[in-house]
C-alpha positions, 0 to 999 in steps of 0.5 A, spaced: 154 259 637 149 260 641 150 259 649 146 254 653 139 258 656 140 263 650 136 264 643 138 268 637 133 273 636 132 277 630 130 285 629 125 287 623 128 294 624 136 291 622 135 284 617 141 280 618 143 282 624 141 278 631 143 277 638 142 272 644 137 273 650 136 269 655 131 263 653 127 263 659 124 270 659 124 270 651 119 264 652 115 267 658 114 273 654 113 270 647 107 266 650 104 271 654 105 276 647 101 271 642 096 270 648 094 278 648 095 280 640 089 279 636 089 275 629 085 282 626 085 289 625 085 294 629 091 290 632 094 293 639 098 299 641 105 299 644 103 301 650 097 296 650 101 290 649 106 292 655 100 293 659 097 287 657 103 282 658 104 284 664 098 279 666 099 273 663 107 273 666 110 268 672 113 273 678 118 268 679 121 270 671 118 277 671 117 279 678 113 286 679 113 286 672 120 289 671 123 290 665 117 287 661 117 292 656 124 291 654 122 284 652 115 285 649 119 289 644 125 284 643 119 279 642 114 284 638 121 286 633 123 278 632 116 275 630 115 281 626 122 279 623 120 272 623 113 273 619 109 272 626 107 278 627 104 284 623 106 291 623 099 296 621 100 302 618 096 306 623 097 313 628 099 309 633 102 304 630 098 297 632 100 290 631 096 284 630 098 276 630 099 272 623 092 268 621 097 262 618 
């Protein structure tokens, strides 16, 4: 059961496993994680998405920008396992949103 202010997040990285985050931060981030991410190749790095959601976030959820990175991973992790997102097979790694 999950506790009131948590989501079930999913891994790509461990199917079947999931862990409850704070909702509101994981909301924050995912919207500001599909605003940035293009729908084509060549897709955005790692690096370029952490620098690139720190833009779209509210200082009040995220203030200085502290641990943004922590969360566009676990939403980057959980819309990959969820088929959202697109992992590209390039050096470095890029990803890229789902054209549904």
């Amino acid at each position: 059961m999950i506790s009131e202010g948590k989501i079930e997040v999913e891994n790509i990285n461990t199917p079947g496993c999931t862990s409850n985050v704070n909702a509101t931060k994981y909301y924050e981030m995912k919207s500001a994680f599909l605003k940035i991410l293009p729908e084509t190749s060549p897709g955005l790095t790692q690096k370029e998405i952490q620098i690139e959601v720190k833009k779209h976030l509210s200082e009040r959820i995220f203030p200085e920008g502290k641990t943004s990175g922590w969360w566009a991973k676990t939403v980057q992790l959980d819309l990959e396992a969820k088929g959202v997102v697109i992992r590209e097979s390039t050096k470095p790694l890029r990803w890229r949103r789902v054209v549904f």
